[in-house]
N, C-alpha and C positions, 0 to 999 in steps of 0.2 A: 482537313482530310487529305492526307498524302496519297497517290497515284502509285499503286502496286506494278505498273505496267507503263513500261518507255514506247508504247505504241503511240500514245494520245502526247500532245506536246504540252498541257497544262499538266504539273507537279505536284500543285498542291491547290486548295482551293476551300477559303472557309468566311463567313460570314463573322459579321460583330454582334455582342451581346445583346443589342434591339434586332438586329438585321438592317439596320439604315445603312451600313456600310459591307463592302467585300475585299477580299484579297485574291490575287492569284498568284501563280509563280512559273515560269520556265527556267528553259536553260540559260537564260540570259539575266534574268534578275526575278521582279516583283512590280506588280500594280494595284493599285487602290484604288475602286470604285466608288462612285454613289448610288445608294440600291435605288431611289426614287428616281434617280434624273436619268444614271449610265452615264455621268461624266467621271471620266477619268481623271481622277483627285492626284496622283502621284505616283512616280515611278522611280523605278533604280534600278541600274543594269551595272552588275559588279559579278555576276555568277549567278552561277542554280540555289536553290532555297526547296529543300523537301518541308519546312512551317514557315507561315506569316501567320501570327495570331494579333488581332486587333486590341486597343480597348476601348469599347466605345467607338466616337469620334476625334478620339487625341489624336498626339502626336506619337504616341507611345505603340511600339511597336515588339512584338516578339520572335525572333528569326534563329532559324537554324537551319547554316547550309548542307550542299548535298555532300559534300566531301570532296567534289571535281577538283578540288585546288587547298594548299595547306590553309589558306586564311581562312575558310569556309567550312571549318570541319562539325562534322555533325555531334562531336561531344560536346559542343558547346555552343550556350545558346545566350542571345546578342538582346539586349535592348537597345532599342534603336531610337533615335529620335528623329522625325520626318519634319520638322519644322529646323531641326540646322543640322539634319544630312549626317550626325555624328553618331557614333554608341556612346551608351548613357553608359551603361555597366554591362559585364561580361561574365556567365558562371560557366564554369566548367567542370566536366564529369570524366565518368569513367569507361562507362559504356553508352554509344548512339542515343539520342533523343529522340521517342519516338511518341509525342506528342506533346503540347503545352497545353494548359487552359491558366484564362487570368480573368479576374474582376477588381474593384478599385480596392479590395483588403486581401485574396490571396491569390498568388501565382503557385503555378502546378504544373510540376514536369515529372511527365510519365517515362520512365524506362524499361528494361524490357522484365527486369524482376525487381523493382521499386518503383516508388515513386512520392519525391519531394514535396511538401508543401512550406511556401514561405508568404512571408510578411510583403504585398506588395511596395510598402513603401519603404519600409528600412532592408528588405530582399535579407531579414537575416531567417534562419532555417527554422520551424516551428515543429516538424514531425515528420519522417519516414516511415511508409507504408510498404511493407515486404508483402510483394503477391506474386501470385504462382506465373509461368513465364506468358508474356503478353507480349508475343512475339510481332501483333500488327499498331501494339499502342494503342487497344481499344479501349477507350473511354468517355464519359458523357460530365458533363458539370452543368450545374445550374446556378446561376450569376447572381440571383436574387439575395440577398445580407439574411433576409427570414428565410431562405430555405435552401441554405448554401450546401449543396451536396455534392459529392463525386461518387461517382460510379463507374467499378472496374470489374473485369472477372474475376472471377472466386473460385475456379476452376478449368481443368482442358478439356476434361473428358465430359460435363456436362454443361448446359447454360445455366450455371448458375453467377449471382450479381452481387456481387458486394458495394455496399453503399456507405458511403462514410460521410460524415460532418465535418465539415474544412471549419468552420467557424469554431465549434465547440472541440473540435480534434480528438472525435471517440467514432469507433466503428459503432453506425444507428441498424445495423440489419446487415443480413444475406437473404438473398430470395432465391428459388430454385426455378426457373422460370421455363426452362426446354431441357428434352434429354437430351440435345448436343450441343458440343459449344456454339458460344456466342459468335455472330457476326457483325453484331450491331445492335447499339446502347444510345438512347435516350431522355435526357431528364426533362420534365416543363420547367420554362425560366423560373418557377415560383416554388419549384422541386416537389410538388403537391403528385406529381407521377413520372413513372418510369416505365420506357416502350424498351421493348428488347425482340432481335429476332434471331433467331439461330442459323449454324450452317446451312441446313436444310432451305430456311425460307420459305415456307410455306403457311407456317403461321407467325404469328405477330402479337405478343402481349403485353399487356400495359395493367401494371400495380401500383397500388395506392403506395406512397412511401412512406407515411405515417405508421401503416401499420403492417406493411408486406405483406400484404392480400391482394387477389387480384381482380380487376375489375373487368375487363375485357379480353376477347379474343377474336382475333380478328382472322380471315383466309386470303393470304395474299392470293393464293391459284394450287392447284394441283403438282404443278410439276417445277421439281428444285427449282431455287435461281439464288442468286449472290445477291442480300440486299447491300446498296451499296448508301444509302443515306435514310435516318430519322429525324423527321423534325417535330416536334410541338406547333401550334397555332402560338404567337405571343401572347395570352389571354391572362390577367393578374389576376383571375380565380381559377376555375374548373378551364380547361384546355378544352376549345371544342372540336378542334382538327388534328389528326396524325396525319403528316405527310412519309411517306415512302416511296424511293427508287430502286430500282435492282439491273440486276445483267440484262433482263427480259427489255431495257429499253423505257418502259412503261412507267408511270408516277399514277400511283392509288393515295386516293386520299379516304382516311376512317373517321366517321361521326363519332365526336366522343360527347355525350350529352344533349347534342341538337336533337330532337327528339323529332321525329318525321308524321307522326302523326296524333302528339298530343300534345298540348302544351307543357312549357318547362315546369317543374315542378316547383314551388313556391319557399322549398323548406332551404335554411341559410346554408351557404356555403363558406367555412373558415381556412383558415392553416394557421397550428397545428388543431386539431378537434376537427377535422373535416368531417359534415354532417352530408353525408352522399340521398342522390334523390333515390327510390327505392329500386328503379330497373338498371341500377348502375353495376351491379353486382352480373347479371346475366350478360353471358355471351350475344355479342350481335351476329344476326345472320347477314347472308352476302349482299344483301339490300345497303347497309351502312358503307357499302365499299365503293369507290365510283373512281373509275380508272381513265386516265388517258394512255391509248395504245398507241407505241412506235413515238413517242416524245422526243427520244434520240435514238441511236441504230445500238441494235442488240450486241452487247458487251462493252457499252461503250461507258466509262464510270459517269456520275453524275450526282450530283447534290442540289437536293433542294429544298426551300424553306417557305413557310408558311409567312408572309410577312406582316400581313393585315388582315384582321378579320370585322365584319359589318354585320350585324342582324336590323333589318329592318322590317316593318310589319305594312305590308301595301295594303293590305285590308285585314280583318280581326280572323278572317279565314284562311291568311293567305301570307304567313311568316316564309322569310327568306333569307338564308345566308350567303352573304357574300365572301371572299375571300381571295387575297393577293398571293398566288404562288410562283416563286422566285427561280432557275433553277440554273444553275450552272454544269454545262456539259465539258467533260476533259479534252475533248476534240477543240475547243476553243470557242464554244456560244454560250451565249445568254440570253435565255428566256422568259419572259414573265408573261403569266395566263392571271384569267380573272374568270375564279372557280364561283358558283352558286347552284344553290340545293333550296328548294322549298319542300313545302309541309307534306306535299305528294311524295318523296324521292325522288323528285325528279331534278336532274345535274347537269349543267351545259359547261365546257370549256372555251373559252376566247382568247388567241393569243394576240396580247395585245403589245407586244414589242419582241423581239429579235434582233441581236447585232454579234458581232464578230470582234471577242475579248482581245484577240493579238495584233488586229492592226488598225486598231481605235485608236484614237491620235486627237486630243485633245488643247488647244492654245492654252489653256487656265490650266494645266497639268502641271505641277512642280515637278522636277527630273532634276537627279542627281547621278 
């Protein structure tokens, strides 16, 4: 997630395919996190980077500078390798790179009116997707080999979704999801759903991607805001968290399935044939919303991601979820709270770490 604004000193800022690991970047290079410890794994100072895209916990890295300097240009984007400091291989394009996504079979670089799909391992080119212009690089993928999808817009003038199959390489659907364009796209690692929220920002929906229906809708608030991150819960069936940030400051988190006052429903849940429980289809009211206010200072960007999710049952009356939420502010912190909701609605937040992403300084840190 690139940084539309030179106010905040972080650039870019994205998590890896589990969330175990992070990236950031300034004007001076790039560092690599541990999401569980906050040890700072490695770093490089050669220049600005508007992408660091992970994979996993390799060495394998995907980078595209900001253009400050001719070796650093943003048409072309670098695999890197962090265990000997070199580029593996180098593509280059025509016009800006304004996003990547990769998993261990395809990498995906988004431009402003295509966008490439190749072979992660032989990097030779499988399919080009002409879409209408995507001038911020908005896109989502889902990492999963069963349910490998990408999703971009499919329009300016409205929110609508176009989703495609990296794996099978055929458009699977468009979905029409808000009358205004999109601001933000979501897949679950397992591609079983897709969150979307529009310019507006005021509401928040999530469709089945099996069958482009929709299951939920959610009220962020009344009054505009810029969402600035969607994340999924990691959950390898039914997603039971939506996380979201916006300008407002604030990180709301939406129950998708936990069910607050009745136990879960019994009937299987697959992909593809997803057999949904029967209240899955009805909008939730503001109950399933549970917000942390002033998280960071209004307008400030911020991302963050659900990392861990826990249901535990302390007694047969008394189910409770727990969950790790991660979150990266462009001002230069990192926070992780420890979210839980039981059978009542009721939701506490605990921040349980805090530190300061730029001038963490690590012995065990590889630097190049």
């Amino acid at each position: 997630m690139a940084n539309q604004s030179s106010s905040c000193p972080i650039l870019c800022a994205s998590f890896n395919q589990d969330n175990s690991g992070f990236a950031i970047s300034t004007k001076d290079g790039f560092k690599i996190f541990d999401s569980n410890t906050g040890r700072l794994c490695y770093e490089r100072s050669f220049g600005a980077f508007i992408i660091v895209e992970m994979l996993y916990s390799s060495s394998l890295l995907a980078i595209v500078g900001a253009g400050e300097q001719p070796s650093l240009s943003p048409r072309r984007l670098c695999l890197f390798n962090t265990a000997t400091g070199a580029p593996l291989r180098e593509l280059p394009f025509l016009t800006s790179i304004l996003a990547v996504r990769l998993n261990r079979k395809r990498l995906l670089v988004v431009l402003q009116e295509n966008t490439y799909i190749y072979d992660s391992n032989s990097l030779a080119m499988l399919d080009t997707i002409d879409t209408v212009p995507n001038l911020k690089g908005l896109c989502a993928f889902s990492p999963s080999l069963d349910g490998c999808f990408l999703a971009l817009p499919a329009s300016t003038t409205k929110g609508a979704v176009l989703v495609y199959n990296v794996m099978e390489l055929q458009s699977h659907c468009e979905i029409d999801a808000h009358r205004s364009p999109l601001a933000a796209i979501a897949l679950s690692s397992n591609g079983t759903y897709i969150a979307t929220a529009s310019e507006q920002g005021t509401i928040i929906r999530v469709h089945l991607v099996s069958e482009a229906t929709k299951s939920y809708s959610f009220r962020r608030g009344t009054y505009p805001s810029t969402i600035f991150s969607l994340s999924f819960a990691p959950s390898l069936q039914l997603p039971d968290i939506l996380a979201a940030t916006s300008s407002s400051g604030s990180v709301h988190i939406f129950s998708l399935g936990f069910d607050t006052n009745q136990s879960r429903s019994k009937k299987s849940i697959s992909f593809p044939g997803l057999i949904l429980p029967d209240y899955v289809n009805h909008a939730l009211d503001p109950a399933h919303r549970h917000v942390l206010h002033n998280a960071v200072s209004a307008g400030v960007r911020s991302y963050a991601v659900v990392r861990k999710v826990d249901k535990a049952a302390d007694s047969p009356e008394f189910a409770t979820c727990r969950a790790v939420v991660s979150l990266i502010a462009y001002n230069g912190y990192f926070q992780e709270y420890a979210f839980s909701i039981n059978n009542q609605n009721e939701s506490s937040w605990s921040l349980e770490r805090e530190f300061n992403l730029l001038t963490l300084v690590s012995d065990g840190a590889e630097t190049s």
